[in-house]
C-alpha positions as CSV (number, residue, x, y, z in Angstrom):
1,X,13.3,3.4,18.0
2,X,10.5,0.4,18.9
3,X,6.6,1.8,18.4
4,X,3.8,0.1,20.1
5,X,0.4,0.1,18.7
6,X,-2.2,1.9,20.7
7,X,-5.1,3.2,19.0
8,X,-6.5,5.2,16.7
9,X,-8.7,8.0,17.4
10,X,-12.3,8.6,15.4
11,X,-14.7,12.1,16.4
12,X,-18.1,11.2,15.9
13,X,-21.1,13.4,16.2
14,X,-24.0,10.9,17.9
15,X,-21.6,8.3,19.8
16,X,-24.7,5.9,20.3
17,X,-25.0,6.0,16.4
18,X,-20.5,5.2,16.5
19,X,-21.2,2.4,18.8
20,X,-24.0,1.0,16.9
21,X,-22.0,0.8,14.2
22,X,-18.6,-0.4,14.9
23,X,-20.1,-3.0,17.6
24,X,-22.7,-4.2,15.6
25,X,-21.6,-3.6,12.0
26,X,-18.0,-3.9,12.1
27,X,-18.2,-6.4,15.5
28,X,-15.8,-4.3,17.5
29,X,-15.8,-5.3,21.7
30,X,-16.4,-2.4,24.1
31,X,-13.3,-1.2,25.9
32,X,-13.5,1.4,28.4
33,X,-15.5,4.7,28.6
34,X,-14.4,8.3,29.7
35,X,-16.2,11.5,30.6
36,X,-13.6,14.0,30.5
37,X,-14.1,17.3,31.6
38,X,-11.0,19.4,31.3
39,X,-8.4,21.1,29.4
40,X,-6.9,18.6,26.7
41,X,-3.9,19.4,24.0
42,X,-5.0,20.8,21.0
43,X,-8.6,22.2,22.4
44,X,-8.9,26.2,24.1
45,X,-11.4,26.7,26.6
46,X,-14.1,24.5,28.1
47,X,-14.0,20.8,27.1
48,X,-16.5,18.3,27.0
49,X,-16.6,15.0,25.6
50,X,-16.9,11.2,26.1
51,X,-14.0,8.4,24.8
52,X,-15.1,5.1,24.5
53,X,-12.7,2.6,23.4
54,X,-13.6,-0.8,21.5
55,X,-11.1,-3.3,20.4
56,X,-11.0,-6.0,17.7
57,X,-7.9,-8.4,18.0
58,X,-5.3,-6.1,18.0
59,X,-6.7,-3.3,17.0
60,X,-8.2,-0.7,19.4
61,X,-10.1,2.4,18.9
62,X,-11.3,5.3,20.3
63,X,-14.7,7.1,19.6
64,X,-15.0,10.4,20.5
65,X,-17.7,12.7,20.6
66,X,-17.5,16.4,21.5
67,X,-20.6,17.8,23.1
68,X,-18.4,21.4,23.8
69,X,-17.0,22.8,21.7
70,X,-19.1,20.6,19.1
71,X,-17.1,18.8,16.1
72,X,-16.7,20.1,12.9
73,X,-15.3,19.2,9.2
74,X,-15.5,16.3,7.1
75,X,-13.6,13.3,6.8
76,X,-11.5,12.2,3.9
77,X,-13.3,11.6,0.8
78,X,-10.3,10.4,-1.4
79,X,-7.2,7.8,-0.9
80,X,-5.0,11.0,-2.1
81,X,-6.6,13.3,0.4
82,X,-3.6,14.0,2.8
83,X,-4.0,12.6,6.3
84,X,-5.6,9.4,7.8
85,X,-7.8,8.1,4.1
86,X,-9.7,4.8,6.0
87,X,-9.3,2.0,8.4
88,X,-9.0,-1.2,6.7
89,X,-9.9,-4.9,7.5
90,X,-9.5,-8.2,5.8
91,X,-12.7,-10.1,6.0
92,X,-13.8,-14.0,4.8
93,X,-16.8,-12.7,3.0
94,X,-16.6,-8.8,1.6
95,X,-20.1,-8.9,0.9
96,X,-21.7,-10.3,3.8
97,X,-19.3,-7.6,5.8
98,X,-20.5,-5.0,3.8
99,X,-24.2,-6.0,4.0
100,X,-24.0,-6.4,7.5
101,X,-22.1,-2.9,8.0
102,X,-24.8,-1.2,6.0
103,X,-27.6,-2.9,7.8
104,X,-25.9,-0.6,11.3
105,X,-25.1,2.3,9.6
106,X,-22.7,2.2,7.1
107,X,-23.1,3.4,3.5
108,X,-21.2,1.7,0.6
109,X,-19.2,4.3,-1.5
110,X,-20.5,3.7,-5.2
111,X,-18.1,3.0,-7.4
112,X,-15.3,1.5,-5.5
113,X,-15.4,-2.2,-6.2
114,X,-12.4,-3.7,-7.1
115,X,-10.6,-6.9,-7.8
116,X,-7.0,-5.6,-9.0
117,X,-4.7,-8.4,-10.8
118,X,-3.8,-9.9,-7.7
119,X,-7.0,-11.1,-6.7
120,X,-8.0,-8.9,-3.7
121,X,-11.4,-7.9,-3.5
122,X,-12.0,-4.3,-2.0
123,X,-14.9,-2.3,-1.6
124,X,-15.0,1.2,0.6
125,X,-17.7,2.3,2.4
126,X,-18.4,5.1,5.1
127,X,-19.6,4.6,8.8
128,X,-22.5,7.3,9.5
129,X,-20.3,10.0,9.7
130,X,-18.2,9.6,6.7
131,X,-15.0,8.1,8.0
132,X,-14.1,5.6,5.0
133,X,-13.6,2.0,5.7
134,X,-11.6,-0.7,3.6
135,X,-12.9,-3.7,3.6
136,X,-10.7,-6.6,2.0
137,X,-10.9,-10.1,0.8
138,X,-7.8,-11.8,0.1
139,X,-7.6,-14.9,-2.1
140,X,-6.5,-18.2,-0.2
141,X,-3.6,-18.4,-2.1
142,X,-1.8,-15.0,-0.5
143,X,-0.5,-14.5,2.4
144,X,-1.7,-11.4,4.3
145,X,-0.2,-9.3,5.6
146,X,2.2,-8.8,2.5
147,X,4.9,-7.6,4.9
């Protein structure tokens, strides 16, 4: 059995604040934009919300914000929280990427700086609504990715 990658979904609560944020702080490119109005899997009664997809290379994602019924929970907070932890991205400069994240919306998680023994730099942060993102610098000397 052959997967294809499609996208991975993301609910946000103020989808001008999302787009804000992944366009400008992360530099994703807009994709396309749906109202959508009906029944969907997974949701009872009256449904309401937009998807707006933005890609970056390869990667595509979709925003989606509920206005009915209205989203609820919280994201993961831990990398041993079951489910989807954070998206992660290799970047040339981990602190100019964070900076720049930050400066649209993003908050860096304290504490989770890291250069393990191989020489990859991580640090997490969250985008404003809490969804944790990875960002990576590798050193020139390994190939990524590992696999």
């Amino acid at each position: 059995m052959h997967f294809e990658q499609s996208h991975v979904g993301i609910c946000v609560s103020d989808m001008e604040r999302a787009l804000h944020f992944y366009r400008e702080g992360l530099g994703f490119a807009d994709g396309p934009s749906f109202a959508i109005d009906y029944a969907i899997s997974e949701m009872t009664g009256d449904v309401h919300l937009t998807s707006h997809f933005l890609h970056s290379g390869e990667l595509r994602i979709e925003l989606l914000h509920f206005t009915q019924p209205a989203a609820f929970g919280k994201p993961s907070i831990s990398r041993n929280q079951l489910g989807l932890t954070h998206l992660s991205f290799s970047v040339e400069d981990i602190d100019a990427a964070a900076q720049r994240a930050v400066r649209h919306g993003g908050t860096i998680i304290e504490g989770t700086r890291s250069t393990p023994e191989n020489g990859v730099h991580i640090i997490f942060l969250a985008d404003p609504d809490g969804t944790r993102i990875e960002l990576m610098k590798h050193p020139a000397d390994v190939s990524w990715p590992w696999y």
